[in-house]
C-alpha positions in Angstrom: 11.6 -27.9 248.2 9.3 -29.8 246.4 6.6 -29.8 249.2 6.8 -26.4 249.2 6.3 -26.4 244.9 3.4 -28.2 245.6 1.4 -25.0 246.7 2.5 -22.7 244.8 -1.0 -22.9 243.2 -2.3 -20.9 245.3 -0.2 -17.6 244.9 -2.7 -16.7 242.0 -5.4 -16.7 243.8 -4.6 -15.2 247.3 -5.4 -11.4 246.4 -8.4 -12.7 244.9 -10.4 -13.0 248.6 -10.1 -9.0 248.4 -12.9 -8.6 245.5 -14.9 -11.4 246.9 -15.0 -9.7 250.2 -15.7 -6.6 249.2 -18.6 -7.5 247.0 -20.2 -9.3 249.9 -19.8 -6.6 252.5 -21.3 -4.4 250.0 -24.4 -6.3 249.2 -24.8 -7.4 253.0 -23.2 -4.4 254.9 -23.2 -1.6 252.5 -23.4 1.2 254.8 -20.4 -0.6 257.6 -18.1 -1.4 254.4 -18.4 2.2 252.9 -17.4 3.4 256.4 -14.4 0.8 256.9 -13.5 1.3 253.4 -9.5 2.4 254.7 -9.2 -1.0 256.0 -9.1 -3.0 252.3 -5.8 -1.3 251.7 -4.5 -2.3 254.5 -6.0 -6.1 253.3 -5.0 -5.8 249.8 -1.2 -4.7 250.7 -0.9 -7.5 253.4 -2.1 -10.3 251.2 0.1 -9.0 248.1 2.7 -9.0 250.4 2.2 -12.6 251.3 2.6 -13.2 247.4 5.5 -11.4 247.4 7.5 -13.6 250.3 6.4 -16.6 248.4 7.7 -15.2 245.0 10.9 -14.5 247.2 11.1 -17.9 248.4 10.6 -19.0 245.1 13.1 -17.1 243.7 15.9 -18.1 246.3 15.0 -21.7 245.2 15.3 -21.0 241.6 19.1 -19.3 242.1 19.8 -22.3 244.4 19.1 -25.3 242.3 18.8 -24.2 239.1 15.7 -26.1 238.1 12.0 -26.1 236.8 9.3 -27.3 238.3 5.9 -28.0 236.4 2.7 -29.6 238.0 -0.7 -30.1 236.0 -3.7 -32.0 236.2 -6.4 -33.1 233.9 -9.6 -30.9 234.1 -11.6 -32.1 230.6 -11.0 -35.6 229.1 -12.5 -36.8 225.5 -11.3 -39.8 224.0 -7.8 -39.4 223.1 -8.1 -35.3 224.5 -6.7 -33.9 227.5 -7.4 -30.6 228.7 -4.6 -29.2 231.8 -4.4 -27.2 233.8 -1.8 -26.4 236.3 1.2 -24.1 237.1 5.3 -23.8 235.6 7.4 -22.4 238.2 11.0 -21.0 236.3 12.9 -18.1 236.6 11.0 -16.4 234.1 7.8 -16.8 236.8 10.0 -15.9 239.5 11.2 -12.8 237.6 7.7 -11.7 236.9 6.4 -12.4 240.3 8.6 -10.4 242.3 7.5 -7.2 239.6 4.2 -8.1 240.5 4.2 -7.9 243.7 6.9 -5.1 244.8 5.7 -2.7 242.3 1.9 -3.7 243.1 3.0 -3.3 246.8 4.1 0.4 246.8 1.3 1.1 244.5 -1.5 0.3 246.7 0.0 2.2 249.9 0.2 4.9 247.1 -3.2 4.9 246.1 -4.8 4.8 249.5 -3.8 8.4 249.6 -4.5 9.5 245.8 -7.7 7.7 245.6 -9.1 8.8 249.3 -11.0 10.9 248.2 -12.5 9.3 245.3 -16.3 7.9 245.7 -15.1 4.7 244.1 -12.7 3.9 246.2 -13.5 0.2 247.0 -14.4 -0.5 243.6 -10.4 0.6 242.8 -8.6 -1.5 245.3 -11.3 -4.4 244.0 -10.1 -3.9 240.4 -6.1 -3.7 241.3 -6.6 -7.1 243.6 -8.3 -8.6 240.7 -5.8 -7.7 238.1 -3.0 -8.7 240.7 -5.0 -12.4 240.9 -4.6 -12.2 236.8 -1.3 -11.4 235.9 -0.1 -13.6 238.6 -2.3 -16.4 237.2 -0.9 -15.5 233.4 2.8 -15.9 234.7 2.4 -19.5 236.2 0.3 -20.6 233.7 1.7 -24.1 232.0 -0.2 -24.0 228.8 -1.1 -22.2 225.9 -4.8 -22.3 226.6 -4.6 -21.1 230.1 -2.4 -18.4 229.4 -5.5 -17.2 227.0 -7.9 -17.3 229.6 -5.7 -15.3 232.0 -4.5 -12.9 229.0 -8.5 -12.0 228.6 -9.0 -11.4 232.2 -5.9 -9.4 232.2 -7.8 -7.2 229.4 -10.8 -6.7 231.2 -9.3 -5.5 234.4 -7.2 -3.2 232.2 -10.3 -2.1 230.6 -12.0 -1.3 233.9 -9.4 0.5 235.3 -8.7 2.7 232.1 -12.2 3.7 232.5 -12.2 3.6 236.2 -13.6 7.6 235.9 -16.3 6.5 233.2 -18.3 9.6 233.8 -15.5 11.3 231.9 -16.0 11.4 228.0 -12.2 11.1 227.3 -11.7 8.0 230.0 -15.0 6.7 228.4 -13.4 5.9 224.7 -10.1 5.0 226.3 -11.1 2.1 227.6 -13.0 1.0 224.5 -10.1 2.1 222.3 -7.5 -0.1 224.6 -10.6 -3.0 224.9 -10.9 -2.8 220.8 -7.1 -2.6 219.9 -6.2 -5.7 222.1 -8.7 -7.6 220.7 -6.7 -7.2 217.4 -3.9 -8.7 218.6 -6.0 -11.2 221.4 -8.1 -12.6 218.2 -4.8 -13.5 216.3 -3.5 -15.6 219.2 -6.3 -17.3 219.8 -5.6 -18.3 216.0 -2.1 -18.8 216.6 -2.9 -21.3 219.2 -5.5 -23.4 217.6 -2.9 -23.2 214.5 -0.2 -24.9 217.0 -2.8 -26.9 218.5 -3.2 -28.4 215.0 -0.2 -28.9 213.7 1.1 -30.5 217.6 -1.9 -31.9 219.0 -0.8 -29.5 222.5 -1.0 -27.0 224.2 1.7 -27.4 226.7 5.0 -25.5 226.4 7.5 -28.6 226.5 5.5 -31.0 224.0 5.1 -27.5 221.6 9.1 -27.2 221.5 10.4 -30.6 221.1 7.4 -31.6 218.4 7.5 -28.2 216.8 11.2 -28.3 216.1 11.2 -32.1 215.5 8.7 -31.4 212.8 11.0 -28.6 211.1 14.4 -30.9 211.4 12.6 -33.5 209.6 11.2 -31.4 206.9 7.3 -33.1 208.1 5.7 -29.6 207.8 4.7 -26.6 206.0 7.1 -23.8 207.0 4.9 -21.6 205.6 2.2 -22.1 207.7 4.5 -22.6 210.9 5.4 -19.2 210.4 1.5 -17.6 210.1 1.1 -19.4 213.6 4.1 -18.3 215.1 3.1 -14.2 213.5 -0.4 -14.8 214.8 0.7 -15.6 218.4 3.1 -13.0 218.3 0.2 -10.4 217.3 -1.0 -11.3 220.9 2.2 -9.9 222.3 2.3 -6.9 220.2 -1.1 -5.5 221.4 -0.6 -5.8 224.6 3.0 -4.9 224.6 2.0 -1.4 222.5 4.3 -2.5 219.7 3.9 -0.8 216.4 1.5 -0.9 214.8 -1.1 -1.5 217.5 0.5 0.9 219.9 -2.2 4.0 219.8 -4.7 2.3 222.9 -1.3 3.7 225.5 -1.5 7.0 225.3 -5.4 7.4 225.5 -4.9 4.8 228.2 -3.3 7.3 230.8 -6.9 8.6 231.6 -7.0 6.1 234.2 -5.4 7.1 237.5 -1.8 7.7 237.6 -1.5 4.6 240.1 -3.2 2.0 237.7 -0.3 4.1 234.5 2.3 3.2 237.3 1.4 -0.6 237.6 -0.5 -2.1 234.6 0.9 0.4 231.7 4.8 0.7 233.2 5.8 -2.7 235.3 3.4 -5.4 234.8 0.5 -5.5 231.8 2.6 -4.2 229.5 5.2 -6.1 229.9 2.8 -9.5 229.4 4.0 -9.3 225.9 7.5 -9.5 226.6 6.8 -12.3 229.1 4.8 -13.9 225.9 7.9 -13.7 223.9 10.0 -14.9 226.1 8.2 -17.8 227.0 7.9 -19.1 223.3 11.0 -17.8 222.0 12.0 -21.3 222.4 9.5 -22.0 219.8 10.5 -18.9 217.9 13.7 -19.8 217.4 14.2 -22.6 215.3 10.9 -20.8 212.9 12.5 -19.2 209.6 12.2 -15.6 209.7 10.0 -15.1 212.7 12.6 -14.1 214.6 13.7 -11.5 212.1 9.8 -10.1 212.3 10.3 -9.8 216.1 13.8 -7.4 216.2 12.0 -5.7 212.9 8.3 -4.7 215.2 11.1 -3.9 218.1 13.5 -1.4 216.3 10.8 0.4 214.8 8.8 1.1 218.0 12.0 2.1 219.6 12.6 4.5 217.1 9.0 5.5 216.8 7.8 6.0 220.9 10.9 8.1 221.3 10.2 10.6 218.3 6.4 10.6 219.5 7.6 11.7 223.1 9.4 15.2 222.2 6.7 17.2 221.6 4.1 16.3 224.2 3.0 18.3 226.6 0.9 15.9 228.8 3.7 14.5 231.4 2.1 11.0 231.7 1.7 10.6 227.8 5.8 11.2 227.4 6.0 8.9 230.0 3.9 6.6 228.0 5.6 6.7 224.9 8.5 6.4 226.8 7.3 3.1 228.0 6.5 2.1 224.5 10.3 3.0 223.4 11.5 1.3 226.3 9.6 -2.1 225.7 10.5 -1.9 222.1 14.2 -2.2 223.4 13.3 -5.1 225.4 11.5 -6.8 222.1 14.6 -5.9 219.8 16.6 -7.9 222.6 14.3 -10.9 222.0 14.2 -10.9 218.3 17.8 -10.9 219.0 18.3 -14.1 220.8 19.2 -12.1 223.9 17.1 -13.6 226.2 19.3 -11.9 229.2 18.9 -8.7 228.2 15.3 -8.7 227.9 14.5 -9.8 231.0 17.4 -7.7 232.8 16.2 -4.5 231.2 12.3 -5.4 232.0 13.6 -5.7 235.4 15.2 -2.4 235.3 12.8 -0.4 233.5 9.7 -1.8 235.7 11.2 0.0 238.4 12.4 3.1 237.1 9.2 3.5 234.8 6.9 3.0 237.8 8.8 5.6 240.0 8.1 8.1 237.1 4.8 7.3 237.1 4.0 7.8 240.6 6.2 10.7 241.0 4.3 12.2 238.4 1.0 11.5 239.9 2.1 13.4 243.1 3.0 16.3 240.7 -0.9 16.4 239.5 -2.0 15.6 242.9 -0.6 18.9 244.2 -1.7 20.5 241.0 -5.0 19.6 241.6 -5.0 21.6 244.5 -4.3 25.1 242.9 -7.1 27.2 241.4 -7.9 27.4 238.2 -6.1 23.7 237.7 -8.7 21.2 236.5 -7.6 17.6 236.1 -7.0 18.1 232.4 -4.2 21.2 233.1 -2.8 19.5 235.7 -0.8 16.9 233.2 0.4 20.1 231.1 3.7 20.8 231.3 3.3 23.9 229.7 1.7 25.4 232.7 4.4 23.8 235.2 8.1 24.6 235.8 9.5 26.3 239.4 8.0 22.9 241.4 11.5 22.5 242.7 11.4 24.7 246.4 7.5 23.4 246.8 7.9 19.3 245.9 11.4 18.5 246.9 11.3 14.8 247.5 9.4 14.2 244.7 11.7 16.0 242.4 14.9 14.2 243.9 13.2 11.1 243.2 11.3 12.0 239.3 15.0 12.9 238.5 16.6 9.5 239.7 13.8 8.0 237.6 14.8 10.1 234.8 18.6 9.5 234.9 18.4 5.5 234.8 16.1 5.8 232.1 18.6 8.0 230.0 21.2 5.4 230.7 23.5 7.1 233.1 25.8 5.0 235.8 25.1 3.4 238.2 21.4 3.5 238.2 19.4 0.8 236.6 18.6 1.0 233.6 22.1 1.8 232.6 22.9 -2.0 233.0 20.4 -3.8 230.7 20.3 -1.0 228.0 23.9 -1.0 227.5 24.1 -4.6 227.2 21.2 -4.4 224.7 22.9 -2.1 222.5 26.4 -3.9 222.5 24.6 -6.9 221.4 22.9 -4.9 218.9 26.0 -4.2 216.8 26.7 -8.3 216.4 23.0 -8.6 215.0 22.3 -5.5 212.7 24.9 -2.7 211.9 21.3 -0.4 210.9 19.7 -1.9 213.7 22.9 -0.8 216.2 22.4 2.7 214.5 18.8 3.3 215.0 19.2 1.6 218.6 22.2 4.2 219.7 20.8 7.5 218.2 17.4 6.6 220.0 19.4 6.5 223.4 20.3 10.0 222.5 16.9 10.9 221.8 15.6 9.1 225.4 17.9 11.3 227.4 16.9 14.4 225.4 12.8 13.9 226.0 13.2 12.7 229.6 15.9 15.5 230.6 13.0 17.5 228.8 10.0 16.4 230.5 12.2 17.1 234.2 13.6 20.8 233.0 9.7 21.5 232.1 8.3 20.5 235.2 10.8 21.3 238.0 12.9 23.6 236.9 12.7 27.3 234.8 11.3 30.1 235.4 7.4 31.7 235.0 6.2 34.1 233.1 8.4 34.4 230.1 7.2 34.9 226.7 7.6 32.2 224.3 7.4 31.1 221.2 5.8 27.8 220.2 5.2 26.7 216.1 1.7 25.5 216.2 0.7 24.5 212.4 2.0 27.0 210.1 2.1 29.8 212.1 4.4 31.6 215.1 1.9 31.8 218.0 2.8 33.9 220.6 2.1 32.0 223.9 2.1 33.4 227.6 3.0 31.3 230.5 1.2 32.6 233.7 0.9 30.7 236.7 0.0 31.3 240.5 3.7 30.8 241.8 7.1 31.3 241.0 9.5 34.0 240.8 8.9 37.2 240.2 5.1 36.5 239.7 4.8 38.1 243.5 6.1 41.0 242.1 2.3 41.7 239.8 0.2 40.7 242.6 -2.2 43.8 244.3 -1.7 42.0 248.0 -4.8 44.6 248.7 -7.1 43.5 246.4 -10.1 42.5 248.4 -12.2 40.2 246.5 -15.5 40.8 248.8 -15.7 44.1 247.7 -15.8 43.0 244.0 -18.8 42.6 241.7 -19.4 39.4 240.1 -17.9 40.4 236.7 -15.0 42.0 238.3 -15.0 38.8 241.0 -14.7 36.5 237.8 -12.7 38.4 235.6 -9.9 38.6 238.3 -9.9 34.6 238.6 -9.2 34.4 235.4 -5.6 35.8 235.5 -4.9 32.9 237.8 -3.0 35.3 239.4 -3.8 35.7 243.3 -3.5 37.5 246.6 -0.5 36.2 248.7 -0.5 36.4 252.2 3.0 35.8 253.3 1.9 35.4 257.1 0.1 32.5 256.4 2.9 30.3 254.7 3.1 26.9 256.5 6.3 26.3 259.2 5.3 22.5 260.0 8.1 21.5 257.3 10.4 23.7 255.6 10.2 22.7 252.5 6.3 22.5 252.1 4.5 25.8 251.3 1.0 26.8 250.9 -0.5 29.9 250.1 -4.0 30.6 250.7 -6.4 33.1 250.9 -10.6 33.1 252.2 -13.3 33.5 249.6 -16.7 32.8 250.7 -15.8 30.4 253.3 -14.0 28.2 251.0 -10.0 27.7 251.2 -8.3 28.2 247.4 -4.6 27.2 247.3 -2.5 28.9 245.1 0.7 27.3 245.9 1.1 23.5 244.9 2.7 21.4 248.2 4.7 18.4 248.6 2.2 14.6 249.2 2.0 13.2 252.3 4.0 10.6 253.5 1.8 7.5 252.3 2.9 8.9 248.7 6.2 9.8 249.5 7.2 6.2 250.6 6.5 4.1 247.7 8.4 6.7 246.0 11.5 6.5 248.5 11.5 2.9 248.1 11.5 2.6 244.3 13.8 5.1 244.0 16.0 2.7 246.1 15.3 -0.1 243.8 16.2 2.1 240.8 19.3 2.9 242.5 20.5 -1.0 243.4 18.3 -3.3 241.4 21.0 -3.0 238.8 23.5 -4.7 240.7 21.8 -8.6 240.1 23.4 -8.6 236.9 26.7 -6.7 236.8 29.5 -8.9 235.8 31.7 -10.0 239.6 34.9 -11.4 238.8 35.7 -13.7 242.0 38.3 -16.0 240.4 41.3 -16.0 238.8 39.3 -18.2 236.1 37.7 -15.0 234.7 34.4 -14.0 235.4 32.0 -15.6 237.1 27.9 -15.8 236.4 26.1 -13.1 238.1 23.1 -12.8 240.4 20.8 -12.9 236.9 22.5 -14.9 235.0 22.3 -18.0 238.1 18.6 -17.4 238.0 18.2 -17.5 234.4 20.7 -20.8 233.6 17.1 -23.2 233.8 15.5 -20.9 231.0 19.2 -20.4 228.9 20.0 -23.8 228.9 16.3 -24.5 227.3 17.4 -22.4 224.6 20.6 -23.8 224.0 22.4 -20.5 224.7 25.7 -19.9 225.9 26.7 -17.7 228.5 29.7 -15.2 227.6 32.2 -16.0 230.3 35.1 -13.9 228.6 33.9 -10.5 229.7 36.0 -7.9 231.8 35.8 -4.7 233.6 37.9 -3.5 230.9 35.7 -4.5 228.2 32.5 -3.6 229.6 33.5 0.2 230.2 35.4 0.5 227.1 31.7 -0.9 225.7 29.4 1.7 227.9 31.9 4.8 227.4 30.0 5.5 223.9 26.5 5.2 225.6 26.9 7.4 228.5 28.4 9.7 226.1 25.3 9.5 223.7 23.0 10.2 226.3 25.3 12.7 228.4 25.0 15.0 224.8 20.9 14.5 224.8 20.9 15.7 228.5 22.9 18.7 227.3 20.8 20.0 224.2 17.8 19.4 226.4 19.4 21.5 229.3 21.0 23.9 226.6 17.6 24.7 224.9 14.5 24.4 227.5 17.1 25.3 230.6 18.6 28.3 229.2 15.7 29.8 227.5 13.5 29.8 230.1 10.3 28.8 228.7 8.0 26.2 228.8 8.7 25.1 225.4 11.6 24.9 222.8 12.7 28.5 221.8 13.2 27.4 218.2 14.8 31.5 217.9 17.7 30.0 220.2 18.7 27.1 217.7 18.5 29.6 215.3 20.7 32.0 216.4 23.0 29.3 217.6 23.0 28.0 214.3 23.7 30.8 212.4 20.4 30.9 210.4 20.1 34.3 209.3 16.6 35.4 207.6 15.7 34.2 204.1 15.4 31.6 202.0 17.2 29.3 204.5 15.4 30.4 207.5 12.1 29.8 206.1 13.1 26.5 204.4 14.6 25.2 208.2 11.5 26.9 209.7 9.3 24.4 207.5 11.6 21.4 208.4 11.0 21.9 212.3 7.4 22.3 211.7 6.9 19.3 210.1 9.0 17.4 212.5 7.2 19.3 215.6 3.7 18.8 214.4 4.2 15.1 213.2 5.7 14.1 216.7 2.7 16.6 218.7 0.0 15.1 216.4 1.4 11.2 217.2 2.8 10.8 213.6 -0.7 11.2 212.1 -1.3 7.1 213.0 -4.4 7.9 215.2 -5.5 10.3 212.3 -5.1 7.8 209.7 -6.6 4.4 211.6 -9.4 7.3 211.9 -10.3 7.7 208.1 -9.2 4.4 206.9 -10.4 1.7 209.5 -12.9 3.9 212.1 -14.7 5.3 208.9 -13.9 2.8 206.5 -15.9 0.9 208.8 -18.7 2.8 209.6 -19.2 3.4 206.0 -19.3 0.0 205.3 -21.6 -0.6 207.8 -23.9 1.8 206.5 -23.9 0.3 202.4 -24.6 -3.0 204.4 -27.3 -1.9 206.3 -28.8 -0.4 203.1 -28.1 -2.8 201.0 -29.8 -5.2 203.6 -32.7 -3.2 203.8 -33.2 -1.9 200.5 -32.6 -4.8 198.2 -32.2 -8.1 200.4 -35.7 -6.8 202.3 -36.6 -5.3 198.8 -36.6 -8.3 197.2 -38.3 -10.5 199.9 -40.5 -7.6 200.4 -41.3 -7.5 196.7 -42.5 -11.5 196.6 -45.1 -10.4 198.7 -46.4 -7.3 197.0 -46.6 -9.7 193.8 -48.3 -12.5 195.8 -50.8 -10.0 197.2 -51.8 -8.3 194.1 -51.8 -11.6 192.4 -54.5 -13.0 194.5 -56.2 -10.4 194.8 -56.6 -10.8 191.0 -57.1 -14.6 191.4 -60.1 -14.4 194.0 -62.3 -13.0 191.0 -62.7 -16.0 189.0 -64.0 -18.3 191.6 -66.7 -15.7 192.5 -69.1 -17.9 191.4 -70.6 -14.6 189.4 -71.3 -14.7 185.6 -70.8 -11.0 185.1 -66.8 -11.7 186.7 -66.7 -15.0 184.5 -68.3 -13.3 181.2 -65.9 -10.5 181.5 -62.5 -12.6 182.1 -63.9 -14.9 178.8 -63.8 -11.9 176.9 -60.8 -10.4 177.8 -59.4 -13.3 176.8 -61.1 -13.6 173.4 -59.6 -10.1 172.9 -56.1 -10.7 173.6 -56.2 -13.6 171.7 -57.9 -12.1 168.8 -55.7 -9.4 169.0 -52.6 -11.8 169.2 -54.0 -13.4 165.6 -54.0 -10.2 164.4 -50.5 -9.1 164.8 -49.1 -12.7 164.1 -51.0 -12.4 160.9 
């Protein structure tokens, strides 16, 4: 077993060959690459996959023998200075590497469909293999120092692929606004480190915990500045982790391609700050208060990214702020001391999160493909609903997703969350409060984005408070029922003028020819009709099969990944560790945990009966108000009416109340609005009264030395002239003033 340890090293770097090939063919072979470009999918998934059996292996290993296994070397030496470098294999690197790799896996058979028709195709499966060669890298890394390197690269792949479509204004300032946020949080731990570098004189994990805490126990340091370290480092975590406050880069950063929101911003980058914290919470631990801070950042952006997700109308920005609510519950666990939980419910959620994503990408795939649906209205929920007869499989699948991130049994999530918020009630009583009504809230905005998008009807007036008014809004789409019932099936659209032509594709509303609906599969149907020798759909259709099996798979996962860790009783003893907890003894020994052996069936359900209820009662408002209503958006005249809320003072009082809720959840809590005038202007303006200030009275004054000198020479070169008429003149100007001088004195 050690043999095999002893290259492991090279796991990081094993999807790296595919960038490194592909920027050689393309320098050497442009024109045979470009035309082979299929073929580095089929690279990039074969050599992930090789990862992944190693991470497997490595894995099996771990459960078997319960151990950790750390090789460095020295790369700089100075006098009593070390630098090294190597790699820590634990269960917390075998956890991480499986994500990695499985989710990483089904994402790039995904994207060889969604991205083949994209011009920058190789430079997207160049991007993913790099990021893959960095986030592995960061997971095995055994210092402080080489986790920094591998953090930045992380960034920079993340900042490539947010603005993989640069052309595009909006992908354009995500990227920089993701690049500029984590460098918030990516400048603090670099400050966090040097501070522990300081105070320890290392950067390796094992020598920071024992001298750290030695340190403490013997009073030999200043707490105080223990503390700004350990805040400092965990800034690191909270950028990239989308934690409040530095949270506001996510939702910009779903301008990238779904498959990069299913990988980097649902499974794996965002969950490096949970991996951060997890790997220092040894550290964390025995430092007054920090561990308070952590729980404090998590409850918060649980309770904040569910809020921000019930008014959005963009599918993958609820999903994102999902994800944000979600790894606030996995930081809350942390700050908790429940090391388990964290990593069983990052497990969970990578899974479930990532099937959302890609199911919803092969929602705006087949979007895409109806006129009158640009890339931007494709993500709008408004303009969906009905999907169900045309995307089956993907709808099966988005609503697995969807139930294991509301909580519900068996699926995944249902698991770790519930063990998250038992544990919350020993730690905070508020904390347990805030924890348990958010659940609620989870299944009422996920229930909500699904009833949007799949189910409903078209075509129905509704009514949606925008600002301060009652806006009527329409809801007209190609498809759906009862929308064949308005459609002219003679309209012939070559016998129209231009104006006519146009004003007619505006409606979205389209000729159907029922003869020419597809039979290859019954559950796929496409409308079409001939315009100029150029075939419109106006029926959305189910993805092909190269989408479809990722999404089979990890809906699998999401189904039995829960399992590792549910409690098996196989003694008379009581119960014994589970899959999860076997892996994890190396890392919960290192915190001096114990493992609660004293749980039963009985307790566990009596325990969960409370959350399933919670989250049962948010899937029923949500199917109660956008189910029963039939639009596209909350019918605030049902609650009404179900309420009892009778015109007057009352109703226009409540009226105000769900505006003000509505618009601060639509408008992101007004966050975005206020880092705007405070920090985005505040700067600018202060660069401005700088750059005036430089140029007007630091230039001024330098400036102004030289006017003097010049003039003042000019006056000087006179009196060596060598005339007498200069040297008569400046002897009685002189006289003068000095005459004139006596006088006044005088």
């Amino acid at each position: 077993m050690q043999h095999t340890y002893q290259y492991e090293w090279i796991i990081p770097f094993i999807p790296l060959s595919i960038p490194i090939l592909i920027g050689v063919g393309l320098l050497l072979f442009p024109t045979a690459t470009k035309n082979l470009r299929r073929m580095w999918s089929f690279h990039s998934v074969l050599l992930l996959s090789i990862v992944m059996l190693f991470s497997i292996n490595l894995s099996i290993q771990q459960i078997n023998s319960n151990s950790i296994y750390q090789y460095i070397w020295s790369w700089i030496i100075i006098n009593d200075f070390s630098l090294e470098f190597g790699y820590l294999i634990d269960p917390l690197t075998s956890i991480m590497s499986i994500l990695i790799t499985t989710v990483g896996i089904m994402v790039l058979i995904y994207s060889d469909n969604y991205m083949a028709h994209d011009q920058g195709y190789l430079r997207f499966f160049a991007y993913m293999s790099f990021f893959s060669t960095s986030m592995l890298g960061l997971v095995t890394s055994s210092n402080l120092i080489q986790i920094y390197i591998f953090w930045e690269l992380v960034g920079v792949c993340s900042y490539l692929l947010i603005g993989f479509w640069f052309t595009r204004p909006l992908a354009a300032n995500a990227c920089q606004k993701a690049f500029v946020t984590n460098r918030i949080g990516d400048f603090g731990l670099l400050l966090g480190i040097l501070g522990f570098f300081w105070i320890t004189g290392s950067f390796e994990f094992r020598d920071l915990f024992e001298i750290v805490n030695n340190l403490i126990l013997n009073n030999e340091v200043n707490c105080l500045f223990v503390t700004l370290c350990a805040v400092l480092l965990f800034a690191g975590a909270i950028a990239k982790s989308a934690q409040f406050p530095l949270h506001v880069w996510l939702p910009d950063a779903m301008e990238g391609p779904t498959p990069i929101s299913a990988l980097i911003h649902a499974a794996t980058m965002v969950a490096a700050g949970i991996f951060l914290v997890a790997r220092l919470l040894p550290l964390f631990i025995v430092i007054p208060y920090i561990m308070n801070c952590i729980s404090l950042v998590g409850i918060i952006t649980v309770l904040l990214g569910a809020t921000l997700a019930l008014a959005q109308k963009d599918i993958k920005r609820g999903l994102a702020y999902s994800t944000m609510s979600q790894l606030g519950y996995m930081m809350l666990a942390l700050g908790m001391g429940s090391y388990r939980s964290a990593l069983f419910h990052l497990i969970t959620h990578a899974y479930s999160k990532a099937l959302l994503f890609l199911g919803s990408g092969s929602i705006i795939h087949s979007m895409e493909t109806v006129v009158g649906y640009s890339p931007h209205k494709s993500q709008n929920m408004a303009l969906m609903g009905g999907l169900t007869k045309h995307v089956p499989i993907t709808k099966i699948t988005f609503l697995v997703g969807t139930l294991s991130i509301c909580g519900i049994p068996p699926l995944a999530c249902f698991w770790s969350k519930d063990e998250i918020l038992t544990d919350s009630w020993l730690y905070s009583t508020i904390f347990a409060i805030i924890a348990w009504f958010t659940a609620g809230l989870t299944a009422f905005y996920m229930f909500r984005i699904y009833l949007l998008t799949f189910e409903g009807h078209l075509g129905v007036q509704f009514q949606n408070y925008i600002g301060k008014q009652k806006i009527p809004f329409y809801s007209l789409s190609p498809w759906g029922k009862g929308v064949s019932k308005r459609i002219n099936k003679n309209v012939n659209l070559l016998t129209m003028n231009n104006k006519e032509r146009s004003s007619f594709l505006k409606k979205k509303i389209y000729p159907i020819d029922d003869s020419a609906r597809n039979v290859k599969q019954h559950f796929i149907t496409i409308v079409h009709f001939q315009f100029e020798n150029e075939k419109l759909y106006s029926y959305p259709y189910e993805s092909d099969n190269t989408m479809l099996f990722p999404l089979l798979v990890l809906g699998l996962f999401t189904l039995f990944v829960g399992s590792i860790g549910i409690p098996i009783t196989l003694s008379k003893e009581g119960v014994d560790l589970d899959i999860l907890s076997k892996w994890l003894t190396p890392s919960i020994n290192l915190l001096t945990q114990k493992l609660n052996n004293s749980m039963d069936w009985y307790e566990f359900f009596k325990d969960s009966v409370f959350s399933v209820s919670i989250a049962s009662l948010g899937i029923f408002i949500a199917a109660f108000l956008y189910k029963s209503s039939y639009s596209s958006l909350l019918n605030f005249d049902l609650i009404n009416s179900v309420l009892k809320i009778k015109r007057g003072p009352k109703r226009i009082l409540w009226d105000k109340i769900i505006n003000a809720i509505y618009n601060w959840s639509y408008n992101r809590a007004y966050i975005d609005s206020l880092y705007t005038m405070s920090l985005t202007r505040g700067i600018r303006k202060s660069a401005e009264f700088i750059h005036f200030f430089d140029r007007r009275v630091i230039d001024g004054i330098t400036n102004g030395f030289g006017v003097i000198t010049f003039f003042v020479g000019e006056a000087i070169k006179y009196l060596g002239g060598g005339r007498i008429s200069s040297y008569l003149f400046f002897y009685l100007s002189y006289v003068s003033i000095f005459l004139i001088f006596l006088l006044f004195k005088f």
